[in-house]
C-alpha positions as CSV (number, residue, x, y, z in Angstrom):
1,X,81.8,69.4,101.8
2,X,83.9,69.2,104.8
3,X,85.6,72.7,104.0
4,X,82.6,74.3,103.7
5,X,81.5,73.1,107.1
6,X,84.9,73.8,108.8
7,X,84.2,77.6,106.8
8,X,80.9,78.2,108.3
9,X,82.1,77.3,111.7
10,X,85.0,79.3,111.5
11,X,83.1,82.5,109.6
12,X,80.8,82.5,112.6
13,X,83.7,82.7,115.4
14,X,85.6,85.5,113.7
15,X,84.2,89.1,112.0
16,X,83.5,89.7,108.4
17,X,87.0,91.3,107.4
18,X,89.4,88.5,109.3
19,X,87.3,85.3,107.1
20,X,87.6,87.9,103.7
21,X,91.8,87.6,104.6
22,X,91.8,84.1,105.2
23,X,89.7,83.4,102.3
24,X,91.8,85.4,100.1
25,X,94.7,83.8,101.6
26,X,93.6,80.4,100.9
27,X,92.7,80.9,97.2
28,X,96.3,82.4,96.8
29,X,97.5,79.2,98.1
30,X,95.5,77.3,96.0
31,X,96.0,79.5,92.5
32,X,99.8,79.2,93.3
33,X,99.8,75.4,93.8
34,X,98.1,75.2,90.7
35,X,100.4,77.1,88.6
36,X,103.6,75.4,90.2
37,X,101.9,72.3,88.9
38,X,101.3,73.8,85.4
39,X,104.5,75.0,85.2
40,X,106.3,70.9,86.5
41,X,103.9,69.2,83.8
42,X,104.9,72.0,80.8
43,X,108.5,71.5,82.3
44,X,108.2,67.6,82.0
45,X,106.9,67.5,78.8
46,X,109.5,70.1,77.2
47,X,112.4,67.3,78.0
Protein backbone atom coordinates (compact mmCIF):
# COMPACT_ATOMS: atom_id res chain seq x y z
CA UNK A 1 0.00 0.00 0.00
CA UNK A 2 2.65 2.35 0.86
CA UNK A 3 4.25 2.00 -2.76
CA UNK A 4 1.34 2.62 -4.38
CA UNK A 5 0.90 5.92 -2.44
CA UNK A 6 4.62 6.96 -2.80
CA UNK A 7 3.71 5.98 -6.91
CA UNK A 8 0.77 8.22 -7.19
CA UNK A 9 2.66 11.07 -5.57
CA UNK A 10 5.50 10.64 -7.57
CA UNK A 11 3.43 9.90 -11.16
CA UNK A 12 1.81 13.27 -10.48
CA UNK A 13 5.13 15.33 -10.10
CA UNK A 14 6.84 13.96 -13.15
CA UNK A 15 5.32 13.28 -17.02
CA UNK A 16 3.90 10.13 -18.42
CA UNK A 17 7.17 8.82 -20.13
CA UNK A 18 9.79 9.58 -17.07
CA UNK A 19 7.15 7.23 -14.42
CA UNK A 20 6.86 4.46 -17.66
CA UNK A 21 11.13 4.37 -17.14
CA UNK A 22 11.09 4.28 -13.62
CA UNK A 23 8.47 1.75 -13.55
CA UNK A 24 10.17 -0.40 -15.94
CA UNK A 25 13.18 0.08 -14.09
CA UNK A 26 11.84 -1.07 -10.89
CA UNK A 27 10.22 -4.25 -12.16
CA UNK A 28 13.72 -5.11 -13.72
CA UNK A 29 15.05 -4.79 -10.27
CA UNK A 30 12.58 -6.75 -8.91
CA UNK A 31 12.45 -9.71 -11.78
CA UNK A 32 16.24 -9.86 -11.36
CA UNK A 33 16.19 -10.17 -7.47
CA UNK A 34 13.97 -12.78 -7.93
CA UNK A 35 15.86 -14.90 -10.30
CA UNK A 36 19.23 -14.40 -8.31
CA UNK A 37 17.17 -15.95 -5.53
CA UNK A 38 15.94 -18.78 -7.70
CA UNK A 39 19.03 -19.46 -8.90
CA UNK A 40 20.89 -19.38 -4.69
CA UNK A 41 17.92 -21.81 -3.59
CA UNK A 42 18.46 -24.31 -6.92
CA UNK A 43 22.18 -23.79 -6.09
CA UNK A 44 21.71 -24.78 -2.37
CA UNK A 45 19.78 -27.58 -2.93
CA UNK A 46 22.11 -29.11 -5.84
CA UNK A 47 24.95 -29.53 -2.94
Amino acid sequence: MAGFLAGARVRNRIDALRFRVWVKRALLVIALALLAQYAYQQLAGAA
